[in-house]
C-alpha positions in Angstrom: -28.5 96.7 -30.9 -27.9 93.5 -28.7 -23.9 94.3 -28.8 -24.8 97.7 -27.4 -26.9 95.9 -24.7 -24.5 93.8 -23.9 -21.4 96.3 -23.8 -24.3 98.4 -21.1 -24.7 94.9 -19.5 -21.0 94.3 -19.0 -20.2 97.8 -17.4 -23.6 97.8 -15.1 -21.8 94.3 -13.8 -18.0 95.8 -13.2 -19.9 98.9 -11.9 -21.5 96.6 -9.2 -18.4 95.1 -8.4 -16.5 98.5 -8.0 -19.1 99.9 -6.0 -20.7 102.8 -8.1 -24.3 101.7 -7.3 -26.2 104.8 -9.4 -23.7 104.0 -12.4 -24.8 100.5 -12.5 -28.5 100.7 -12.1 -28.6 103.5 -14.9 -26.3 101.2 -17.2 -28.8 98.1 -16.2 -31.6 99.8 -16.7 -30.0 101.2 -20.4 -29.3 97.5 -21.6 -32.7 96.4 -20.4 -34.6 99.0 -22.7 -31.6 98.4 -25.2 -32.4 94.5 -25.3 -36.4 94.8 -26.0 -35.7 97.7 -28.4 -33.9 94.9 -29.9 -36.4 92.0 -29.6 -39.0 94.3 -31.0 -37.3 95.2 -34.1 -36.8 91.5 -34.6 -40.0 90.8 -34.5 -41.4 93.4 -36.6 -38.6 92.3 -39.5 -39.7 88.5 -39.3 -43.3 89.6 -39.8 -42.1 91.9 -42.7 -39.9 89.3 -44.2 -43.0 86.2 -43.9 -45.4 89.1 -45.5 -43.3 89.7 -48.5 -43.5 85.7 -49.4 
C-alpha cells in the first residue's frame, strides 16, 4: 500500500514539474488517502497481533 502511495507521490511531483496541474492534485490527493489507508491497516494488525499474545 505505501509503494502504491509512493509510486502516486512520485507522478503528482513530475506532474507538478511538467505542468499538468489537475493530474498532480488528483495523483496527490490519491497517495494521501493511499498512505492513511496504509497507516490504518497497520494499526489495526498491531492491535490484532498484541491481542493474540
Amino acid at each position: 500500500m505505501l509503494y502504491w502511495a509512493l509510486i502516486f507521490l512520485v507522478i503528482a511531483i513530475v506532474a507538478g514539474v511538467l505542468g499538468f496541474g489537475g493530474v498532480a492534485g488528483t495523483a496527490s490527493e490519491v497517495a494521501h488517502v493511499l498512505f492513511w489507508i496504509a497507516i490504518i491497516l497497520l494499526i489495526v494488525s498491531l492491535i490484532f497481533g498484541l491481542r493474540r499474545r
